[in-house]
N, C-alpha and C positions, 0 to 999 in steps of 0.2 A: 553629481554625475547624471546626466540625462537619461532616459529611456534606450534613445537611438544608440549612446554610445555605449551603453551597457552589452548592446547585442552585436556592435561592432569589439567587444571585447572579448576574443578569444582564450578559452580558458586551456592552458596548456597541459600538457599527462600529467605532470608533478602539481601543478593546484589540484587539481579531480582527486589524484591518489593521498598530497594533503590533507585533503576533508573529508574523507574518508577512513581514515586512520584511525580515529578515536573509537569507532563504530565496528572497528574491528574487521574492516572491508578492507582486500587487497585486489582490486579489479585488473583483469588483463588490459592489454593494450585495444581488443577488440568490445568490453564492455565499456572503457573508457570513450573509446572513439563514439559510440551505442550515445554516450552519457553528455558526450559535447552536444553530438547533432539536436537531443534533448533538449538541451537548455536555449540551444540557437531559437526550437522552432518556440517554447514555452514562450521566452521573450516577444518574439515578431508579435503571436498570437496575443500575449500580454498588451498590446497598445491598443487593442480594440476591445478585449471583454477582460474581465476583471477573472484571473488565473489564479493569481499570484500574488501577495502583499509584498512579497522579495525580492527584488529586483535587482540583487548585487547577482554575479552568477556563481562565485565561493561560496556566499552564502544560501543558492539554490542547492546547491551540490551537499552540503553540511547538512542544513534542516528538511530537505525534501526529500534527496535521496538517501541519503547516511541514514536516517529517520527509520526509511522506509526499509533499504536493507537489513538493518540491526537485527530484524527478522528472521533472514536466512537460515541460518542454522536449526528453524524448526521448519524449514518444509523442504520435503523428501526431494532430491534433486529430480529425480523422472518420475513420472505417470500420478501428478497428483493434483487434483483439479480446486484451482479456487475460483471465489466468487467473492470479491473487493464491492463493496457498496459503498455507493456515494465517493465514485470513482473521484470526480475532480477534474483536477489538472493530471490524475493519473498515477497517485500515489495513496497507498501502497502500491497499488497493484501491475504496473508497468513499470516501475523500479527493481521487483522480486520481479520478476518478469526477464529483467537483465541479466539478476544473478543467477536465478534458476532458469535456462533455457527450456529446460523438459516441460513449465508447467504448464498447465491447460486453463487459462485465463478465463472469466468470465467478469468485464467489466460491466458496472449497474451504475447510471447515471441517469436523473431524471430531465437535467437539462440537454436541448438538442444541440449546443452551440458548445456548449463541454466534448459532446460526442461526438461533432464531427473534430474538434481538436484532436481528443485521443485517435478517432483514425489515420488521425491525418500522420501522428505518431506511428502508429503501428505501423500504415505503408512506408512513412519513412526510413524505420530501423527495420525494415522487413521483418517484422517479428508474425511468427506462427501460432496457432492455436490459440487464438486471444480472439473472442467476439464480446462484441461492445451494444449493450443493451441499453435503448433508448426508454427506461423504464423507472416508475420506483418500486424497489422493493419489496416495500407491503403490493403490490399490484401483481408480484411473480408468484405463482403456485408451485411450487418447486416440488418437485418427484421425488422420493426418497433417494439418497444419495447423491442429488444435485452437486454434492461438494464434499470434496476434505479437508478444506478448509475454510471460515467465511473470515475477510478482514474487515475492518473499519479504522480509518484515522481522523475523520472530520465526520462524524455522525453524531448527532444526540440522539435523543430518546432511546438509549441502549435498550429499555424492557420490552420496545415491540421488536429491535430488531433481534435480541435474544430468543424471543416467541416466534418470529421467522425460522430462523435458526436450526431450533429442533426438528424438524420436517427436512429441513436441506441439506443438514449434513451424515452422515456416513457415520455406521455404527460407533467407529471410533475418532469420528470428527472433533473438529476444536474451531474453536474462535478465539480470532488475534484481534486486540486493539490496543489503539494508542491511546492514552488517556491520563488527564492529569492528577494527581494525584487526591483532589478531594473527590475522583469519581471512584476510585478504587476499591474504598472500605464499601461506601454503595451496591459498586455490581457486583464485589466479592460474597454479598451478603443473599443473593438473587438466590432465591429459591429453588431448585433443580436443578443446581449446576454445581460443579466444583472447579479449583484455580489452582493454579499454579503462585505461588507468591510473585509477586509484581516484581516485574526488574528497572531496574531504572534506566531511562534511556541518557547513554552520555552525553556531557556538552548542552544538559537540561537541570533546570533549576527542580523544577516538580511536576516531569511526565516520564509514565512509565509504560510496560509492554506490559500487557496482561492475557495470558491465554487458559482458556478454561473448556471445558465439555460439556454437555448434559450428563448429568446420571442416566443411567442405561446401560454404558458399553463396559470396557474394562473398568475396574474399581478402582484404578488410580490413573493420573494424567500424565501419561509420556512426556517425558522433557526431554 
């Protein structure tokens, strides 16, 4: 199947709610609709700059968002601010974005052709409280509290961004990442942090959700 007609192929409520399903996501009819227009613009966007390896749109829906969501249920429906590094195409962090309406987004993307894509997203789903930083990371000085939460799904060098980390997040902050499984014994092993045992993410041979804290705040990790 070519490109063109992948994005002349509209994905209907029952494929979106299909691929979602493993992931333990029941999306309304108004995130689903949020989740089409997504993939419409992913694709256009997709034939000019390289987004995406996935070009089926089930299978955008499965691996990018499903992915992304599995998250959910660790971040507080309203008033809680994250910070998604090494945005992307915009996952995690404008997929939890759909599910959590309440959150207070901060996308961090060093490329400028990534970030005008993700706005071109946000204006499109008219989503709120989401600003898109044309930045890297290690470049942001982050104020105490920056976040309550930081994600990563496509980032290496976890030890500097764990060293970012400490300084941006919130007494009882956490970090969420996606990560395969020979990274896990690695970062579980980081020194000044503690984890939550890794979960596996479904419909994945060997990637899991790992979310941990600095030592500092409570003495054990909310799950």
């Amino acid at each position: 199947m070519t490109m063109t007609r992948e994005i002349d192929q509209e994905l209907s409520k029952a494929q979106v709610a299909v691929a979602l399903a493993p992931y333990g996501i029941q999306p309304s009819d108004e995130q689903i609709g949020k989740i089409q227009a997504y993939v419409r613009l992913l694709l256009k966007w997709n034939r000019h700059m390289s987004l995406t390896a996935i070009t089926n749109p089930v299978e955008i829906v499965g691996r990018h968002f499903g992915e992304s969501m599995f998250a959910a249920n660790e971040i507080p429906v309203e008033n809680c601010r994250l910070a998604d590094v090494g945005s992307g195409a915009g996952f995690p962090g404008l997929a939890l974005k759909i599910t959590r309406p309440g959150l207070h987004l901060s996308l961090i993307e060093s490329s400028k052709k990534k970030c005008a894509f993700l706005s071109e997203v946000v204006r499109t789903l008219d989503l709120s409280s989401v600003e898109v930083l044309t930045t890297r990371f290690e470049d942001i000085r982050p104020e105490e509290g920056f976040a309550d939460f930081v994600t990563a799904r496509a980032v290496g060098g976890f030890s500097d961004l764990l060293q970012w980390s400490k300084p941006a997040l919130t007494k009882r902050g956490h970090v969420l990442l996606w990560v395969g499984g020979e990274d896990v014994t690695r970062i579980s092993n980081t020194e000044g942090w503690i984890w939550n045992p890794p979960t596996h993410i479904p419909e994945s041979q060997r990637r899991f959700l790992l979310m941990g804290r600095c030592i500092g705040g409570a003495e054990k990790v909310a799950h």
